[in-house]
C-alpha positions as CSV (number, residue, x, y, z in Angstrom):
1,X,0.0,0.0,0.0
2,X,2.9,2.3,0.0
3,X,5.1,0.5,-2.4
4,X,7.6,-0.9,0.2
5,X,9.8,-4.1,-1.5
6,X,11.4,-6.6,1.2
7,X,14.7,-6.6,1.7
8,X,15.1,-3.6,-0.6
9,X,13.3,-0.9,1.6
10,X,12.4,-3.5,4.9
11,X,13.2,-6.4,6.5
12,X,10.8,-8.7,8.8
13,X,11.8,-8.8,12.6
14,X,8.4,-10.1,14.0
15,X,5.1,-11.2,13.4
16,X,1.5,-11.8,14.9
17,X,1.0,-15.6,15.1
18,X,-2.3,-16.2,12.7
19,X,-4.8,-17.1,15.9
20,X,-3.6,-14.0,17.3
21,X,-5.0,-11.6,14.1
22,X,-7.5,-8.8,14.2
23,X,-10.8,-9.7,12.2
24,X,-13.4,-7.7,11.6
25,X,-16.5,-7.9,9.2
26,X,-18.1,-5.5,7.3
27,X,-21.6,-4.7,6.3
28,X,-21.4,-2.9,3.2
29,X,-18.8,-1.1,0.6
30,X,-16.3,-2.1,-2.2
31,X,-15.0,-5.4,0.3
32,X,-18.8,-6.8,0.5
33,X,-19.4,-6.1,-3.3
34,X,-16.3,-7.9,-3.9
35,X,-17.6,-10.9,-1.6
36,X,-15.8,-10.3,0.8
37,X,-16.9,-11.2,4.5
38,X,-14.5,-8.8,6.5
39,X,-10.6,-8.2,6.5
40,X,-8.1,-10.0,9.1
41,X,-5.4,-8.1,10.0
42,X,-1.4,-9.4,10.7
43,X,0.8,-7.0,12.4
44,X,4.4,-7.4,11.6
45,X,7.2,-5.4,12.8
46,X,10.0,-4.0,10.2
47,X,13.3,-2.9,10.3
48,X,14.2,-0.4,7.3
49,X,17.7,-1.3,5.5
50,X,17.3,1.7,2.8
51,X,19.6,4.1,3.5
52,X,17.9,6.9,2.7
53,X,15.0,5.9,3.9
54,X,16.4,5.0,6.9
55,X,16.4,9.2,7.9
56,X,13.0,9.9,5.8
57,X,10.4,7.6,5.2
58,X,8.8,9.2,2.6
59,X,11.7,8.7,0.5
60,X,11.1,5.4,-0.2
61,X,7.4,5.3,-0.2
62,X,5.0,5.5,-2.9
63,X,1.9,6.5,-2.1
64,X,0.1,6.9,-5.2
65,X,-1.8,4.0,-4.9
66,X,-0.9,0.5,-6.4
67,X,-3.1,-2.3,-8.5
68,X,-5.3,0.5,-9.7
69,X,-6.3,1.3,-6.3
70,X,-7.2,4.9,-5.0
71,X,-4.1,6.0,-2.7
72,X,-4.6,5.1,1.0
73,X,-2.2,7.3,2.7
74,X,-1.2,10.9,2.1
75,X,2.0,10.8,4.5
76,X,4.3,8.7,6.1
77,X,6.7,9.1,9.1
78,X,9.2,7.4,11.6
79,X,8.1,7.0,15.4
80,X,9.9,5.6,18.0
81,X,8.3,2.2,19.1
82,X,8.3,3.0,22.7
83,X,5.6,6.3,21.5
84,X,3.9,3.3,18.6
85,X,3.2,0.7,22.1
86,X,1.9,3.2,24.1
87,X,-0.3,4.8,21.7
């Protein structure tokens, strides 16, 4: 959804074991007209190995939209995980 490539831009450190994903359903929208029952949700947590990324994340990001989708995002920005975890 931003145009992130693995092991070019990020690189897995974790991930949410499947029983442990966030599902939800929905009642209406493009997802129901597709026939699609709700979305489940996998949280993983990434390291970034671009360089230049590494000080700006919008300089590796694309977030024009992808697949012929609309764009999801208008910005994108480092946080420190500590600020992420407590919300």
């Amino acid at each position: 959804e931003v145009g992130l490539s693995l092991g070019k831009h990020i690189v897995p450190l974790a991930a949410m074991a499947d029983e442990a994903a966030v599902r939800y359903e929905v009642a209406g929208g493009w997802m129901a007209k597709e026939g699609l029952a709700g979305q489940q949700m996998h949280w993983v947590l990434f390291q970034c190995c671009d360089p230049l990324g590494d000080a700006d994340a919008s300089a590796m990001c694309d977030l024009k939209g992808h697949g012929g989708e609309e764009a999801e995002f208008t910005d994108v920005r480092w946080q420190a995980f500590d600020e992420v975890v407590a919300g």
